[in-house]
N, C-alpha and C positions, 0 to 999 in steps of 0.2 A: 504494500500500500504506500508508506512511505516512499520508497521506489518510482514507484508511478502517480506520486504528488510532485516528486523534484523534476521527473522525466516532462509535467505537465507546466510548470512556471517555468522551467530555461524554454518549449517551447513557446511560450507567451513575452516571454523576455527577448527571444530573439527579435521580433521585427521591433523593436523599441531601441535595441542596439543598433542593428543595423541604420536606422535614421540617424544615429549620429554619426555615421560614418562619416568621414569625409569624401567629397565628390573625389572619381577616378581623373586622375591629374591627363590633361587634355594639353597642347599647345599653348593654345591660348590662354589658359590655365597655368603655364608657367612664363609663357611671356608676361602676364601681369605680376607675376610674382617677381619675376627679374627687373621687368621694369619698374617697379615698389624699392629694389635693390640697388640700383640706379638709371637713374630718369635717363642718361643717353646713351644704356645699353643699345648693342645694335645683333638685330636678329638679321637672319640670312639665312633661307632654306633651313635645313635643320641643325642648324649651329646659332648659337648666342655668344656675343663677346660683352662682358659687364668689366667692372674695375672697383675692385672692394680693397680700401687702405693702401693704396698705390700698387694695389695686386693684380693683374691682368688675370681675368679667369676665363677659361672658353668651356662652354656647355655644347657637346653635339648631343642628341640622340636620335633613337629609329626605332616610331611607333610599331613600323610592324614587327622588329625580334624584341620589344618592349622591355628596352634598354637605354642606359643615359649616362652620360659620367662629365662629371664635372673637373678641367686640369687646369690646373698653372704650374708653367715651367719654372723651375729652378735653377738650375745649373748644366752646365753639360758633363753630361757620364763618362767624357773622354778620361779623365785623367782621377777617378774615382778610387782611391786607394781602397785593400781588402776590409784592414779597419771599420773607414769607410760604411762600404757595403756593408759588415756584420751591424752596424750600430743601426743602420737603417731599420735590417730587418728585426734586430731588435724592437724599433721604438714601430715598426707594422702591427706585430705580436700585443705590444701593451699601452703604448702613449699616443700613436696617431689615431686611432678604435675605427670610426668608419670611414674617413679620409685614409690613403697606404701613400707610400711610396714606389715608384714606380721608372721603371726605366724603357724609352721609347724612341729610335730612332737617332741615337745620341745624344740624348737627354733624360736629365733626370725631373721627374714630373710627381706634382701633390697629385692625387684624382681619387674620385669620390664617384663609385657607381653602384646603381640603383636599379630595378627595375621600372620603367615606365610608369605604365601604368599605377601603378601601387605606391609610387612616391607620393606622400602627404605632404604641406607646404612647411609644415616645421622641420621635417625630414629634409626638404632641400635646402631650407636656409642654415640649417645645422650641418651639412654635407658641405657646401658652399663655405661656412665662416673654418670649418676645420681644415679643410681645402686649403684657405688661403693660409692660417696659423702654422699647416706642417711645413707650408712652403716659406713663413716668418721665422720658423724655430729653427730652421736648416741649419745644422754647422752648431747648435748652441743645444738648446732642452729637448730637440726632436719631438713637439708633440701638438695636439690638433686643440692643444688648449677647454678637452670635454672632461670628466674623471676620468681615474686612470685605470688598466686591468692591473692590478695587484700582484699577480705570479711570476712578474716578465723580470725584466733586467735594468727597465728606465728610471724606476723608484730608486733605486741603490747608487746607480750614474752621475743622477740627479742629486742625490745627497751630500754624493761625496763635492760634488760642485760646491751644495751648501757650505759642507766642514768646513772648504778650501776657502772660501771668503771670511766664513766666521774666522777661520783663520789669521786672513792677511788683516782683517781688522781689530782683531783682541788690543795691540796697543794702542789702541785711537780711544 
């Protein structure tokens, strides 16, 4: 009985969730959002170019494989010591969360991807300010500026940076 009272109110509850959903993200639906993001974003076919904190961001996507990703370039990957690399993939694992690092054509790239459709607008503006962060942090704290995963290797990194200042300031 109990069973088939709970099995009866999540059916009833559903279509009440569902209205809140948010609408399935459409074009024009994220053109308004980037343009919200900056007023002289410029759209073209299926790419968008905005500029968040002196940060070039380029948005392509393709409603039909209902996929999207958000880049800004950073540096070029010619001269990327091993280091380097392992610190990256480090700070993919625990500090950059849903922005990664990425490497492309000889470059190295912030990007933040999505599926289409199912992207919410907090989700791209959250995608988009991490985007730009991992590509701010580059070279220094590696991270998308969101919390952190806790297990990785960036918290400890990071620390030791802390010590090192606490350090050179203890005589001041």
């Amino acid at each position: 009985m109990l069973r088939a009272l709970c099995l009866s109110a999540s059916l009833l509850a559903a279509p009440a969730l569902a209205q809140d959903a948010e609408p399935h993200m459409t074009v024009t639906r994220m053109t308004e959002i980037v343009q919200a993001l900056d007023e002289e974003a410029r759209i073209a076919g299926n790419s968008m170019e905005l500029v968040i904190d002196d940060v070039p961001v380029l948005i392509v996507f393709d409603v039909l494989a209902n996929r999207m990703r958000a880049m800004v370039p950073i540096a070029s990957a010619e001269s990327l010591a091993d280091e380097e690399l392992q610190r990256l993939m480090q700070a993919n694992f625990d500090s950059a969360l849903d922005a990664r690092y990425a490497i492309a054509r000889g470059r190295l790239w912030g990007v933040f991807i999505h599926p289409f459709r199912e992207l919410e607008r907090d989700q791209l503006i959250s995608g988009i300010a991490q985007t730009v962060n991992v590509a701010q942090t580059y070279g220094g704290l590696y991270t998308s500026g969101a919390a952190q995963f806790g297990a990785g290797d960036s918290s400890g990194l990071q620390a030791q940076l802390l010590e090192r200042l606490l350090k050179k300031g203890e005589d001041i």
